[in-house]
Every structure is written in C-alpha cells, then in structure tokens.
C-alpha positions as a Markdown table, in Angstrom:
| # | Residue | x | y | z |
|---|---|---|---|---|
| 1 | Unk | 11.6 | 37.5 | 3.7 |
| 2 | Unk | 8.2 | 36.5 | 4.4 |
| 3 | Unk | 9.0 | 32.9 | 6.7 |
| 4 | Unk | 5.1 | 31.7 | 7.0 |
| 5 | Unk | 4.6 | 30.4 | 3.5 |
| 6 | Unk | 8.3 | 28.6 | 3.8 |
| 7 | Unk | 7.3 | 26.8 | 6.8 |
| 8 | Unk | 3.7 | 25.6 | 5.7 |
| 9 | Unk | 5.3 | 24.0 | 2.3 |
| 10 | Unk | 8.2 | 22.4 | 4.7 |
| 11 | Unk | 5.4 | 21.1 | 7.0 |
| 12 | Unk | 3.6 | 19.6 | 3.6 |
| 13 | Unk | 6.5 | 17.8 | 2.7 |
| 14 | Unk | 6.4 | 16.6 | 6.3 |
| 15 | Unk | 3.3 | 15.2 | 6.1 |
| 16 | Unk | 3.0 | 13.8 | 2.7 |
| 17 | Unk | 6.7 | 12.2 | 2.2 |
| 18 | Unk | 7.1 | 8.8 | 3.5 |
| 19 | Unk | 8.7 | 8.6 | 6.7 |
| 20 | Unk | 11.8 | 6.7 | 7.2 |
| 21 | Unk | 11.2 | 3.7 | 8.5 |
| 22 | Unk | 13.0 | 0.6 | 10.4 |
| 23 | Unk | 12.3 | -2.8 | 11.8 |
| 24 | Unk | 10.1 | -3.2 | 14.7 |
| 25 | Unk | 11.2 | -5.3 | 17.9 |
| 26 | Unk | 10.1 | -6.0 | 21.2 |
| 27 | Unk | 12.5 | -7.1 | 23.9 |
| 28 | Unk | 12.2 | -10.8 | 25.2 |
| 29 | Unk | 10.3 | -11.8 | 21.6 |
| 30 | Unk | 11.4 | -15.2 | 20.8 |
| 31 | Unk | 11.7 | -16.1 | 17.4 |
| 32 | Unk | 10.4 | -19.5 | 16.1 |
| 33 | Unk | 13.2 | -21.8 | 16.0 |
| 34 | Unk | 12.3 | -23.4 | 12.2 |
| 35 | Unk | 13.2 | -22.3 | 8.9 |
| 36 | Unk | 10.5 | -21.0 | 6.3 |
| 37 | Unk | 10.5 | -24.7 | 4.5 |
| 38 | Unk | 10.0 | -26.2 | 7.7 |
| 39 | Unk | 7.0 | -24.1 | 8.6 |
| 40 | Unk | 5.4 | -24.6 | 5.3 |
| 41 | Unk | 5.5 | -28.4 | 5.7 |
| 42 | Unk | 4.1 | -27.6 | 8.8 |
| 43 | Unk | 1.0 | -26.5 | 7.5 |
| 44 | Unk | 0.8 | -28.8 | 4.6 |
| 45 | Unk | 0.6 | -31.7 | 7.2 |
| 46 | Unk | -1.9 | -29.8 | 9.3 |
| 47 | Unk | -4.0 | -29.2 | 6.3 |
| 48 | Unk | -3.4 | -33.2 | 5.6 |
| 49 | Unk | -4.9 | -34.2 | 9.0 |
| 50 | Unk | -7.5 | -32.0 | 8.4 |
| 51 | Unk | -8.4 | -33.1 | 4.5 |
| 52 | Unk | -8.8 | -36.3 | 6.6 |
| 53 | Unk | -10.7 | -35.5 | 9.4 |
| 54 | Unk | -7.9 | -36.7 | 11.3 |
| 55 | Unk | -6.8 | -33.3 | 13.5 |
| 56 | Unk | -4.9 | -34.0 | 16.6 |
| 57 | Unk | -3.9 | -30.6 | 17.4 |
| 58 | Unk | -2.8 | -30.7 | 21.6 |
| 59 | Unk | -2.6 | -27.2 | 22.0 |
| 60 | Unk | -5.7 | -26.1 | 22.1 |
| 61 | Unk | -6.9 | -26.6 | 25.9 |
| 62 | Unk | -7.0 | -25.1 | 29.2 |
| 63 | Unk | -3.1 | -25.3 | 29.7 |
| 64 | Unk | -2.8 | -23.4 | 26.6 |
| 65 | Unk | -4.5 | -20.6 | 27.1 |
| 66 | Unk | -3.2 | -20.0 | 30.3 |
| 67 | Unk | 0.8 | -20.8 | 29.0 |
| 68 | Unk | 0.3 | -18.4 | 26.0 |
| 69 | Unk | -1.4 | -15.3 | 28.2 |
| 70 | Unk | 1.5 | -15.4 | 30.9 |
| 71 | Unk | 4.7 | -16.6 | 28.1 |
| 72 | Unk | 3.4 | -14.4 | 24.8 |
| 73 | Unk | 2.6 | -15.8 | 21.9 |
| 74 | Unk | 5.2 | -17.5 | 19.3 |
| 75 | Unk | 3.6 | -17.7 | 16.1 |
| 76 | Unk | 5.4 | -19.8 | 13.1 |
| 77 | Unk | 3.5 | -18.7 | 10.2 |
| 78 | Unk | 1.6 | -15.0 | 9.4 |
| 79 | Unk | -1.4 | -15.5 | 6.8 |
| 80 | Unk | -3.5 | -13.1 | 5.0 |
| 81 | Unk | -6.8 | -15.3 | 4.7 |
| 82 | Unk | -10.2 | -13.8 | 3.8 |
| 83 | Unk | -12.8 | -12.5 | 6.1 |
| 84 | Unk | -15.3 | -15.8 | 4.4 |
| 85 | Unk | -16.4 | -17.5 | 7.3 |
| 86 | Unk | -16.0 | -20.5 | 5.4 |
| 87 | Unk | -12.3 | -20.7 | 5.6 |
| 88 | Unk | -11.6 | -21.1 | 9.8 |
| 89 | Unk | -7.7 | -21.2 | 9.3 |
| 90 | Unk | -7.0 | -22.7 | 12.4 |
| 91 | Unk | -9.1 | -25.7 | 11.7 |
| 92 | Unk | -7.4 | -25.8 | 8.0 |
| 93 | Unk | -4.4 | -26.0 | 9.2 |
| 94 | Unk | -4.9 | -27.9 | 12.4 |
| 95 | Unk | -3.4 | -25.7 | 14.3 |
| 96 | Unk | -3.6 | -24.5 | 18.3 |
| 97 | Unk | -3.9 | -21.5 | 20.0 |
| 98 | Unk | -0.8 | -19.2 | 19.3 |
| 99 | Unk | 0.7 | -20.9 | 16.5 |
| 100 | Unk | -0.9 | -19.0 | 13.2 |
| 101 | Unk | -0.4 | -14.8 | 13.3 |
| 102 | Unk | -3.9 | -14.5 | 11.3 |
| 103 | Unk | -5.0 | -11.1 | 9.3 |
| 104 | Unk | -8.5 | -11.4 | 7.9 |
| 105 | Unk | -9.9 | -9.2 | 5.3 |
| 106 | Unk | -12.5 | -9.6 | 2.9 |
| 107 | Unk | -10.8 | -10.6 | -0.8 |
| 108 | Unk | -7.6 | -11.0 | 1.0 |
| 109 | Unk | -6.1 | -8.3 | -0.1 |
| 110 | Unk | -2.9 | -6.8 | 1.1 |
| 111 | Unk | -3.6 | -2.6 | 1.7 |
| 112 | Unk | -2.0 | -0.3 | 4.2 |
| 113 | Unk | -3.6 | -2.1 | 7.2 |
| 114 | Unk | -3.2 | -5.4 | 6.2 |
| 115 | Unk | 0.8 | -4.7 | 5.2 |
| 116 | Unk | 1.5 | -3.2 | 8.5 |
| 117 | Unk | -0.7 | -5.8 | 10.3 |
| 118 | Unk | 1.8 | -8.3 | 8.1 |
| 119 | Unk | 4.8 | -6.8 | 9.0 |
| 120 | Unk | 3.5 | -6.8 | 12.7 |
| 121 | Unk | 4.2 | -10.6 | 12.6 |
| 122 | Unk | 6.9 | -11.1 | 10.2 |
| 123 | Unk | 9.4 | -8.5 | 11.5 |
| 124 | Unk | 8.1 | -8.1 | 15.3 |
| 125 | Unk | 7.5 | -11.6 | 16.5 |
| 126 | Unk | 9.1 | -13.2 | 14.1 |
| 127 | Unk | 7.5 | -15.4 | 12.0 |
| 128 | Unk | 9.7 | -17.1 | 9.3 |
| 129 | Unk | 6.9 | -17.9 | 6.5 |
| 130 | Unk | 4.0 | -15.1 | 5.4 |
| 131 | Unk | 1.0 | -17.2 | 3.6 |
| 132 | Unk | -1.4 | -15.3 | 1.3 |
| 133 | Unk | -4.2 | -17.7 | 1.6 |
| 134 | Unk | -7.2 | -17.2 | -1.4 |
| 135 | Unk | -10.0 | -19.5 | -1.7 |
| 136 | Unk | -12.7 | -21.0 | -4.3 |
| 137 | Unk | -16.1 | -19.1 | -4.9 |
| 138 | Unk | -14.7 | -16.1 | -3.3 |
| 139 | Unk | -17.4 | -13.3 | -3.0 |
| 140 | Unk | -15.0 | -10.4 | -3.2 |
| 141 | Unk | -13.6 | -10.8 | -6.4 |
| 142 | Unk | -16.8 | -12.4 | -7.4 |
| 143 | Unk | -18.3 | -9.0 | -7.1 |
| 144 | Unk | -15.4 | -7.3 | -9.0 |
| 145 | Unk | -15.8 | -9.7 | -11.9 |
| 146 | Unk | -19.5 | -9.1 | -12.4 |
| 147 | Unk | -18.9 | -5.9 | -11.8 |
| 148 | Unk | -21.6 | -5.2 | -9.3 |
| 149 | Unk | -22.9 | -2.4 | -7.4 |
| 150 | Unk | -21.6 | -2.0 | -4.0 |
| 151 | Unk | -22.0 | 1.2 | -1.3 |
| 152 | Unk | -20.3 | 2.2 | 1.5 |
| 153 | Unk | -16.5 | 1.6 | 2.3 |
| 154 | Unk | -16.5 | -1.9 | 0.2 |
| 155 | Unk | -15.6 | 0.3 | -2.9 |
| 156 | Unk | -12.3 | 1.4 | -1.8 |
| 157 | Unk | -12.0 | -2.2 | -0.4 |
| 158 | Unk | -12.7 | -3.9 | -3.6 |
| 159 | Unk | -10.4 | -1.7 | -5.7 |
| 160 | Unk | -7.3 | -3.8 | -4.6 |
| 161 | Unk | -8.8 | -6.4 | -6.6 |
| 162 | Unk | -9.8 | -5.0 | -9.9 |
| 163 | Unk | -5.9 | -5.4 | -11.7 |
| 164 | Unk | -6.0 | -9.2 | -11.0 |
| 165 | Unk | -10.0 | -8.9 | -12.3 |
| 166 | Unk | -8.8 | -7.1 | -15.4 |
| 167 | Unk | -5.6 | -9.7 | -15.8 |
| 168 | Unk | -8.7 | -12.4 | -15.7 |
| 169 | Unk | -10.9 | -11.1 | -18.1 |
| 170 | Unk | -7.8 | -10.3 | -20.7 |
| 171 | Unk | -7.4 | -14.1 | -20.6 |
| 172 | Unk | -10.9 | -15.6 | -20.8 |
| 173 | Unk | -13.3 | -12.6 | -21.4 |
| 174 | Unk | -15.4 | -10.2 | -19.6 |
| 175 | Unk | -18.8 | -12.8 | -19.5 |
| 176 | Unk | -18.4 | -14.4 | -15.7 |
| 177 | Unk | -17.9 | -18.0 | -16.1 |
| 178 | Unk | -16.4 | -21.0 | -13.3 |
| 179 | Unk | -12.8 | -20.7 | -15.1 |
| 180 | Unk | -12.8 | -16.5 | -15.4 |
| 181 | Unk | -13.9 | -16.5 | -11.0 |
| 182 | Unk | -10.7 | -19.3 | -10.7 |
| 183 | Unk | -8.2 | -17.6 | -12.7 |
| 184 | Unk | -9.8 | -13.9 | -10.9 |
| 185 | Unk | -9.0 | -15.7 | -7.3 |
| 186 | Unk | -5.1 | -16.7 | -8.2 |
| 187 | Unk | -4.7 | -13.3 | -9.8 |
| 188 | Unk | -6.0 | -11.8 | -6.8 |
| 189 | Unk | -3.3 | -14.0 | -4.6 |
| 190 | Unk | -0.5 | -13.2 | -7.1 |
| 191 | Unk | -1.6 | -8.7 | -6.7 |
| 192 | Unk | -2.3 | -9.2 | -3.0 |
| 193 | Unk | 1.6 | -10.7 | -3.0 |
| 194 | Unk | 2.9 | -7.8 | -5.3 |
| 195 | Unk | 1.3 | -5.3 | -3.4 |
| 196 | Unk | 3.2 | -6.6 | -0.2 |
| 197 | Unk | 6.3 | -7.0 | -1.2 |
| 198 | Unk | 6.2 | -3.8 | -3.3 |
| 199 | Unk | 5.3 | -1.8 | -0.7 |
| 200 | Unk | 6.7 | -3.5 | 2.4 |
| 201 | Unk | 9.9 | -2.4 | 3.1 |
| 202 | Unk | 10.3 | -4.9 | 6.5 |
| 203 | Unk | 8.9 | -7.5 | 4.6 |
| 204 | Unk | 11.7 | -7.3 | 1.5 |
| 205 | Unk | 14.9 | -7.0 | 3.9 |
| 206 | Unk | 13.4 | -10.4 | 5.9 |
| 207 | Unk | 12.9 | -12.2 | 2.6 |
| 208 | Unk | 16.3 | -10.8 | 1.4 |
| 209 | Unk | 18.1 | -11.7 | 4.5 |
| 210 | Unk | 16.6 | -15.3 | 4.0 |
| 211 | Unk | 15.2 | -15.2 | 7.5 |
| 212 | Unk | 11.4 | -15.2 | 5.6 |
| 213 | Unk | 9.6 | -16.8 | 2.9 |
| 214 | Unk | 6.0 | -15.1 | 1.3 |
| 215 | Unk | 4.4 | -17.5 | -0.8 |
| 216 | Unk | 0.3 | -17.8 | -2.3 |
| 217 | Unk | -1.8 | -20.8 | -1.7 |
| 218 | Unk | -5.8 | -20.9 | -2.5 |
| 219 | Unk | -8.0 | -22.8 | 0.0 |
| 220 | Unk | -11.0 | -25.4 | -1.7 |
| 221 | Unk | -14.3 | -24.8 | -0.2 |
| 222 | Unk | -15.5 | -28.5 | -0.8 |
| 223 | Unk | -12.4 | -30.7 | -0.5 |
| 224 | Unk | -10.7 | -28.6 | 1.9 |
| 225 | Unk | -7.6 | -28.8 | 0.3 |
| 226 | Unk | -4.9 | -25.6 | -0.2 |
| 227 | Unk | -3.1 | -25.4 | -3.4 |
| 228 | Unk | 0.3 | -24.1 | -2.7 |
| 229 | Unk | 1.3 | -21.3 | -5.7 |
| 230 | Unk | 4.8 | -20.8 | -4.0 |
| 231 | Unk | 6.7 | -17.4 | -4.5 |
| 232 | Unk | 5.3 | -14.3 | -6.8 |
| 233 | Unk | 7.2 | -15.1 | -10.1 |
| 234 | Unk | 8.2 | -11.5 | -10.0 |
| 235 | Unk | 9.9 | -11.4 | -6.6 |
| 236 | Unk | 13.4 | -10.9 | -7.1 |
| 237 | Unk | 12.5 | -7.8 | -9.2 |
| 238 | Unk | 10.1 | -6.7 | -6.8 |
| 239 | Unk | 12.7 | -6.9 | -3.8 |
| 240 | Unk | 15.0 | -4.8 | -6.0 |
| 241 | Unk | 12.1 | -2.1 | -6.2 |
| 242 | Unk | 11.9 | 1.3 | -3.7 |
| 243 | Unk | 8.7 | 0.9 | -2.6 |
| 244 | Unk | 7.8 | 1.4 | 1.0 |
| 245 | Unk | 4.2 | 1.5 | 2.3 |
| 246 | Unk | 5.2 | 4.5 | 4.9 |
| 247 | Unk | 4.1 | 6.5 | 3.4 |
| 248 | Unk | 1.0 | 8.1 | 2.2 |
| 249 | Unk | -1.1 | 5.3 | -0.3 |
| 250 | Unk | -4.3 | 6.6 | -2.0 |
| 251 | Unk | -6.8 | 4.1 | -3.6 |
| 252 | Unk | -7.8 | 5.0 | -7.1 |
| 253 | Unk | -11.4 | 6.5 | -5.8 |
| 254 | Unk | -9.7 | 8.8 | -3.9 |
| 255 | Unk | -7.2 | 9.9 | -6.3 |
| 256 | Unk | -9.8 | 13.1 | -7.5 |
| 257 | Unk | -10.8 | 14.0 | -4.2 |
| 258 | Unk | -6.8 | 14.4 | -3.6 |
| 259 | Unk | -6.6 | 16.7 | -6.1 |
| 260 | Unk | -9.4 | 18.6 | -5.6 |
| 261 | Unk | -8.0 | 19.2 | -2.2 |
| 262 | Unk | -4.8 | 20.4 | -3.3 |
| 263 | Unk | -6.4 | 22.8 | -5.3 |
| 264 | Unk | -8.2 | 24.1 | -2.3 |
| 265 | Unk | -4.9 | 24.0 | -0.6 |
| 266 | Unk | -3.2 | 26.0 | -2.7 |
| 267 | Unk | -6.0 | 28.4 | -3.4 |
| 268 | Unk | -5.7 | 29.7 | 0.4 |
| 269 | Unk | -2.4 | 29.4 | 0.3 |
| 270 | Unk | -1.8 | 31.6 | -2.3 |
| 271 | Unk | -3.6 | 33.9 | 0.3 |
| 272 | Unk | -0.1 | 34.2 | 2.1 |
| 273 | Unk | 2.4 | 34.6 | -1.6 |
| 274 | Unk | 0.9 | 37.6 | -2.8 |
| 275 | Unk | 0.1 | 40.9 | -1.6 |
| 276 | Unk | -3.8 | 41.1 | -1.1 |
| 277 | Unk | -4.7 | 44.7 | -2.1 |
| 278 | Unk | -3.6 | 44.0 | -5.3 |
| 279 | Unk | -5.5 | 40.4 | -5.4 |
| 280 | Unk | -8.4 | 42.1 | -5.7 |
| 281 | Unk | -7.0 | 43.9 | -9.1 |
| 282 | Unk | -6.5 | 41.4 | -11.6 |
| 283 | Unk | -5.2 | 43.6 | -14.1 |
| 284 | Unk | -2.4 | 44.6 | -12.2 |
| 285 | Unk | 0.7 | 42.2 | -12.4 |
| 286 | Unk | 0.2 | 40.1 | -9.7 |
| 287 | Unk | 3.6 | 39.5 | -7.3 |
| 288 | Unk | 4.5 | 38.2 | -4.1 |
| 289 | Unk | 5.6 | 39.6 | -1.1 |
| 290 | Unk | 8.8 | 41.1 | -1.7 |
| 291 | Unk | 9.8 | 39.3 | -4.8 |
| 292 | Unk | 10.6 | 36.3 | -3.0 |
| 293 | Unk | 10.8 | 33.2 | -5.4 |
| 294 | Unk | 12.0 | 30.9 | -2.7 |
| 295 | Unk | 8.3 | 29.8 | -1.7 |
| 296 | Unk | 7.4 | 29.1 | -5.1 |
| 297 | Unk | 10.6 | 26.7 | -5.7 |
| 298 | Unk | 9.6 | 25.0 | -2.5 |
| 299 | Unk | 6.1 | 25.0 | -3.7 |
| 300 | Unk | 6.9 | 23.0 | -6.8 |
| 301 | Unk | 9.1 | 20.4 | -4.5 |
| 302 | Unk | 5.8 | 20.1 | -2.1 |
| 303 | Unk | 3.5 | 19.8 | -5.3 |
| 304 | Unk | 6.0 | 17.4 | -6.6 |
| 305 | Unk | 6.3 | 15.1 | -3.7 |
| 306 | Unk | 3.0 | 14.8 | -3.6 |
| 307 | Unk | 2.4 | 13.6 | -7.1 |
| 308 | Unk | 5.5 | 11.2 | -6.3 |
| 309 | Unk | 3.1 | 9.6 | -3.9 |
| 310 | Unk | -0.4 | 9.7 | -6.4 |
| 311 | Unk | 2.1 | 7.6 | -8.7 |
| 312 | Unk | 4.2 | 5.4 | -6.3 |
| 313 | Unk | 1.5 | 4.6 | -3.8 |
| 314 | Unk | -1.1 | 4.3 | -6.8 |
| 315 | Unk | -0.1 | 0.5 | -7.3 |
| 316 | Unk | -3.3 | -0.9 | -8.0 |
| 317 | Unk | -3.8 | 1.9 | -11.2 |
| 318 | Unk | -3.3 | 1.1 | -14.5 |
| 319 | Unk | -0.2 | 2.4 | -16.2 |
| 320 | Unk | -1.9 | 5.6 | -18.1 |
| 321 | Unk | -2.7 | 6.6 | -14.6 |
| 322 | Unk | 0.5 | 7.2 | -13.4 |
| 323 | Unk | 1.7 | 9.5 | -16.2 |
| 324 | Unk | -2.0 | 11.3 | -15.2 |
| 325 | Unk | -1.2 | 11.7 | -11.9 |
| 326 | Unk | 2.3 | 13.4 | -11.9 |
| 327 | Unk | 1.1 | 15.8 | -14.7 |
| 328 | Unk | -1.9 | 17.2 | -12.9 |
| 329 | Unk | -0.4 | 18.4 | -9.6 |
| 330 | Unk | 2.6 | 19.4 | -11.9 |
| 331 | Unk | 0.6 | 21.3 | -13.8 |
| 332 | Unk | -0.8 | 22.8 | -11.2 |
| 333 | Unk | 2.5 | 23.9 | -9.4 |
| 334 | Unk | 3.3 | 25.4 | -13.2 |
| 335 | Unk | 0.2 | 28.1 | -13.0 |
| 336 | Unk | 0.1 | 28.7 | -9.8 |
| 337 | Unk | 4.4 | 29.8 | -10.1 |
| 338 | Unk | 3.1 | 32.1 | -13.1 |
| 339 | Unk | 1.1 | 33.4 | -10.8 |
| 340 | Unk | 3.6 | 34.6 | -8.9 |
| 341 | Unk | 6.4 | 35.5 | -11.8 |
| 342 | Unk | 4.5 | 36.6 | -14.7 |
| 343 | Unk | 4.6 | 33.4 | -16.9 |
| 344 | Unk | 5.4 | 29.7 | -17.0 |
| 345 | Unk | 8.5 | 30.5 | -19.0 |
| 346 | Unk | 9.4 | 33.1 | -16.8 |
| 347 | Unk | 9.1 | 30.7 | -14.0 |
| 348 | Unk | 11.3 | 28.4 | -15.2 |
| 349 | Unk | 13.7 | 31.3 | -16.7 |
| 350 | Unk | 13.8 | 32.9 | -13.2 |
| 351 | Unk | 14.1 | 30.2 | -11.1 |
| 352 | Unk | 17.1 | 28.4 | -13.2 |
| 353 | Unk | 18.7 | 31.9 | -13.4 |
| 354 | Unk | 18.6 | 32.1 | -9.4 |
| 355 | Unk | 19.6 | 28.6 | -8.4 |
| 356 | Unk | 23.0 | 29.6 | -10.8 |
| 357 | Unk | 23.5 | 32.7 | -9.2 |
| 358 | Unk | 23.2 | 30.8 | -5.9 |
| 359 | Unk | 20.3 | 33.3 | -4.5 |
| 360 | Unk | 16.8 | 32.9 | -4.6 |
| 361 | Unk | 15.8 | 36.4 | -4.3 |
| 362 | Unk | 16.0 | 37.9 | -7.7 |
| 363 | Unk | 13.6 | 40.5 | -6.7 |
| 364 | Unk | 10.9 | 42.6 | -8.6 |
C-alpha cells in the first residue's frame, strides 16, 4: 500500500479544517469589575460630555501613563470603529488612556483580523461590552454604493461590505442618494455584527454566558452624537449557529483563485495515484498503484472539507454562491476518482461496496 498519497491528503485536512479552538487567558488579567449595561452607560455619558464640549476625562496625564505601563491595561469596552480620522474614539467617548480596547479598520468591518483582534479583548482581558461603532458619510461603503473603481488590497477589503450595500439598494434603489449612503452605513453595522458573532466562537460563549454584550451604534460626523442600534436582531439565532472563524475564511475575490489552485493541486498529485508509464498512454485504462481505493476515499473527504470551508467561511456571498462552491470542488473530487476506477459510477459502486465489506482494497 502506497502510504505517501495517504499522508499528503491527511496533511490537507490538517491544514484546511478549522482548528479547535478555546478561550484565551493570561495569568494576573483583571477583569473590569462592571456589567455590560454599566459600561454602555459609560460611554453614553462620555459621549454626553463630549456632545457638550464638556470632557473631564482625569486619566489622561503623566501618572497615567506610567500606572498603565507598569499595572497592564484594564479596558471596559472593545470597539470596532473605522479607520476615518474623523471619528478619534477616545475623544467621543471621553475617555483616558487604557480604558477603550480600539480596532480600527476602514468600513468597520469585522474580517479574520479584526474578529481575532476582537476576541483579543473580549475573552483575553476581559472586556464585558463589544461596540461596532459606524459613522455618517462613511467613505468605505460610500465607495461600495457607487460602485467605484478601487486597486490594490481595498478590494478584498471592501467586499465585507457589499451584502449590507445590496440590502441598501433592495430598499431604496441602486442611484446613490443621502438616505441609500445612511441605510448602506447601518447595514454595514448590522453585517460587520453578523459576521462576528457568526464566526466568533469566543465571542458567542461570552455573550451566552452573559459575561458580554455586542451591540451597533453609528457615530455623527457634525453633531457628534452616537446612535445606539443595540443587539443584531438575529442574535439568538446566530449564537445557536456553528460557525467559528478558525478556520480557513476566503473573501469572494479569492474564491476562483482557490479553485484554480486545487486543480493544480490535484493535477500533481495525481502524479503519486497512478502508475506513470501508463500516464503517458491514455488509451490504456488508467489505475493506481496497486488498486488501492483508500486514497481516493480520503481524497473526496480532503476535496470535501475544503468546499465545507468555500461555503461556511464564504459569509459575505450571496446564497447561489454556496450551492456553487460545494459542487465545484465536488465535482472535481468525482473525475478525478474516475480517474482512478474507471467511471463516476464505478466510483461510487466501488467505494460503497468496500466500506460494506469493511476493506478498502478491492483491488484491480
């Protein structure tokens, strides 16, 4: 029995699969003493002060700094803002140095990074409320909306935000107007929130376990005011969900080049199935090594865990794609098997017939 092939496809399950994953801790990391409603009306009177002008934030001096590089830093809040350097969270909030656990990316959007970077303060330090923070006259989701041209890594960026731009334009049109950019931005809050507790594992047991609280809230620009949203109105059923961002999560523009790469894949792998003085013969019945169907089962479970991940990690694609992306790679497992026993049919016929006799070497 050739072993080589066996191992490669157990390595591929390896590496595609999520891995198991578990809360992250940190001895002597002291948890906020305040419940989730307690830091929300935190914020919502440090916002206050600040619609005022009236900020009397103390912790923002000398002392500080020192106290919070020798003690650690206690955050009570984690927020996923926007990159716009028009919304300075700290200031919004009137809060000191240490206080807010702050992940900034352009269109606030919640991706692999930005998930872990979340779960980094929810589950490891401790914070008992996780703000997604949009704002007015965002340029991200501007630029979705109008659909413009954009180059380098901003596409791949971006694409978190098209489902909450297609929600938008289902409900006021596809011509960009003031009221299709406001209801683009709270879409984009409400998909930045699903993709977080969809794919965030950490984040779900927390909220479960009541010790944290993810709610939306959209910053204005000119009054300076944040409009609270409160929880995604699909949250219980999205706690209830399997989703876990471990492991592997492909955005839509990458989806072909996966492919294409698993056909590469399995074009030199075929390199170790079958016997290669007879590759070069095409009419003769191609076989592999010693009639060995094993690798070809466990070829169909690699092929099939990966497209488990196209669909399951694919959360920002619309639902044709997921049907898409489980039949490609599927059909690709199903002709490259025929390859190796004669015909699809026989595949299936074969492999069936082996897994009842309980041996997986059914030979010639």
């Amino acid at each position: 029995m050739n072993l080589k092939p066996i191992i490669i496809s157990v390595i591929a399950l390896c590496v595609f699969l999520p891995a198991p994953s578990g809360p992250l801790r940190a001895a002597g990391v002291e948890t906020p003493s305040m419940t989730p409603d307690e830091a929300l009306q935190r914020l919502k009177d440090g916002n206050a002060r600040f619609q005022r002008d009236k900020r009397k934030n103390p912790v923002q001096g000398p002392a500080r700094r020192v106290e919070v590089a020798q003690k650690g830093q206690h955050p009570f809040v984690t927020i996923i803002g926007c990159s716009d350097s028009r919304v300075p969270l700290e200031h919004i909030f009137d809060a000191g140095i240490g206080e807010l656990f702050v992940v900034r990316v352009a269109g606030n959007v919640s991706d692999t990074d930005e998930i872990g970077s979340a779960e980094y303060g929810a589950d490891h330090l401790g914070t008992p409320l996780l703000v997604v923070l949009g704002h007015s006259k965002c340029g991200a989701v501007t630029a979705v909306l109008k659909g413009e041209e954009v180059h380098g890594s901003i596409p791949q960026l971006v694409d978190n935000i098209v489902p909450a731009a297609i929600k938008a334009k289902a409900r006021f049109g596809d011509t960009f107007s003031n009221e299709l950019l406001s209801a683009g931005i709270e879409m984009n809050v409400w998909q930045s929130m699903h993709d977080l507790l969809a794919r965030s594992h950490a984040v779900k047991e927390r909220v479960k376990e009541g010790k944290l609280r993810v709610v939306g809230a959209i910053y204005d620009l000119e009054s300076g005011t944040v409009s609270w949203l409160g929880n995604h109105p699909e949250q219980a059923a999205l706690l209830e969900s399997h989703g876990d961002g471990a492991g592997l999560h492909l955005p839509l523009g990458l989806m072909g080049a996966g492919a294409g790469m698993l056909l590469v894949a399995l074009a030199f792998y075929a390199l170790f199935f079958f016997d290669r003085t007879r590759l070069s013969r095409v009419t003769v019945k191609r076989r592999m090594i010693g009639g060995n169907i094993a690798t070809a089962l466990i070829v169909l479970f690699a092929t099939a865990g990966i497209a488990w991940e196209f669909a399951h990690r694919g959360t920002h694609a619309p639902w044709w794609m997921w049907p898409v992306a489980l039949a490609v790679p599927a059909a690709v497992a199903l002709v490259f098997t025929s390859l190796a026993t004669g015909s699809i049919m026989d595949s299936f016929k074969r492999i069936v017939k082996a897994v009842k006799e309980g041996k997986l070497n059914p030979g010639k």
